[in-house]
Every structure is written in structure tokens, then in C-alpha cells.
C-alpha positions in Angstrom: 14.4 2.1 82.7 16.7 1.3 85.5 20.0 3.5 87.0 21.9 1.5 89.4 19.1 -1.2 90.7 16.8 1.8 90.8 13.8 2.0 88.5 13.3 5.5 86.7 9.8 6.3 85.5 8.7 8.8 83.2 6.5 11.7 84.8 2.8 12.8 83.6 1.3 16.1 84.3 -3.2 15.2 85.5 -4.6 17.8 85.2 -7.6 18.1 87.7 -10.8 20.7 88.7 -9.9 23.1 91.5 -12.9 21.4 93.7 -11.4 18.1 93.2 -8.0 19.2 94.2 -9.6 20.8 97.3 -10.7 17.9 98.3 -7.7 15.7 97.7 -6.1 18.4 99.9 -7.6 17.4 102.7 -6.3 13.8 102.7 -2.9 14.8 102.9 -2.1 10.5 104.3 -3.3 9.3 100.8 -0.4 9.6 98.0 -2.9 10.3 95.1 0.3 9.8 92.6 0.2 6.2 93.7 -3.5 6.3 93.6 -3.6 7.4 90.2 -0.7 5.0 89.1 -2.9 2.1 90.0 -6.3 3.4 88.4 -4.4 3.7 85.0 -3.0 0.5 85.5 -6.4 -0.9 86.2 -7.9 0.4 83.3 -4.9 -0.7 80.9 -5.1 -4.2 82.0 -9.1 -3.7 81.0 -8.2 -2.2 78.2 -6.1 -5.6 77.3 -8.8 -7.5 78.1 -11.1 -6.1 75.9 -8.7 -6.2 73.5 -8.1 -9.7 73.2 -11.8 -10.4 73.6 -11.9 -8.4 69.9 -9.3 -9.8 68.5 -11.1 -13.3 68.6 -14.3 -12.1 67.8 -16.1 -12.7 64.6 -18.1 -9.6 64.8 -17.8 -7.5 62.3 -17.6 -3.9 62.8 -21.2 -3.3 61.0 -22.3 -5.8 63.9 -20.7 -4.1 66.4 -22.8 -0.7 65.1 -26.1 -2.7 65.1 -26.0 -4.2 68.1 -25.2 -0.6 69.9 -28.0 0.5 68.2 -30.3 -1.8 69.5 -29.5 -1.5 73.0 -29.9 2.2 72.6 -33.2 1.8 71.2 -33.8 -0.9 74.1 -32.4 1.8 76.8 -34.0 4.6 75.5 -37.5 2.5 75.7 -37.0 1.4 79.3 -36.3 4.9 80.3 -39.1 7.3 78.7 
């Protein structure tokens, strides 16, 4: 949304632990509000990705559950 040229953007509330926050502190330089902006903007444009990479798969979602179970199996082998 834009007022006069100027773009208005809604506000979120991150929620984050105290230790984290203490440590964010201490880089006072680094605006973590832009920092976040771009790390869920990253992971949207993933998110997009992955979702066009389903929509043209022929896997169905049975497939999809057998496959993840086999590379459990598989993971769970090569780390015991």
C-alpha cells in the first residue's frame, strides 16, 4: 500500500529467546528488522520454488510418503 509515493507496510510482532535478543543487542549497527525482512523473503521465494517444482510433479502423495520413508530408513542405517 502506498500514501503519497511512500510505501506503507504492515508490522509483525518476532518473538525471540532472551539469549538471542542479548546478543542481537550487542550489534546495535545491524538493523535486525531489515535482517529479518530479507530471511522471510528468502524463504518465501524457496517456498515458491518448491511449489512450482510440485505442481509439475507426477508424484503422488503415497510416493512422496515412501520415498521419505526410505531415506529415513537409509539415514537411520548410516548413523547407528
Amino acid at each position: 500500500m502506498y500514501v503519497l509515493g511512500v510505501e506503507i507496510m504492515p508490522a509483525i510482532t518476532l518473538s525471540v529467546p532472551q539469549d538471542l535478543k542479548s546478543e542481537m543487542d550487542k550489534s546495535k549497527f545491524i538493523n535486525w528488522s531489515e535482517v529479518a525482512r530479507e530471511a522471510i523473503k528468502e524463504k518465501v521465494v524457496q517456498l515458491r520454488i518448491l511449489d512450482d517444482i510440485a505442481k509439475k510433479s507426477k508424484l503422488t502423495e503415497k510416493d512422496a510418503i515412501d520415498i521419505s520413508k526410505k531415506i529415513n530408513q537409509g539415514m537411520s542405517k548410516r548413523y547407528k
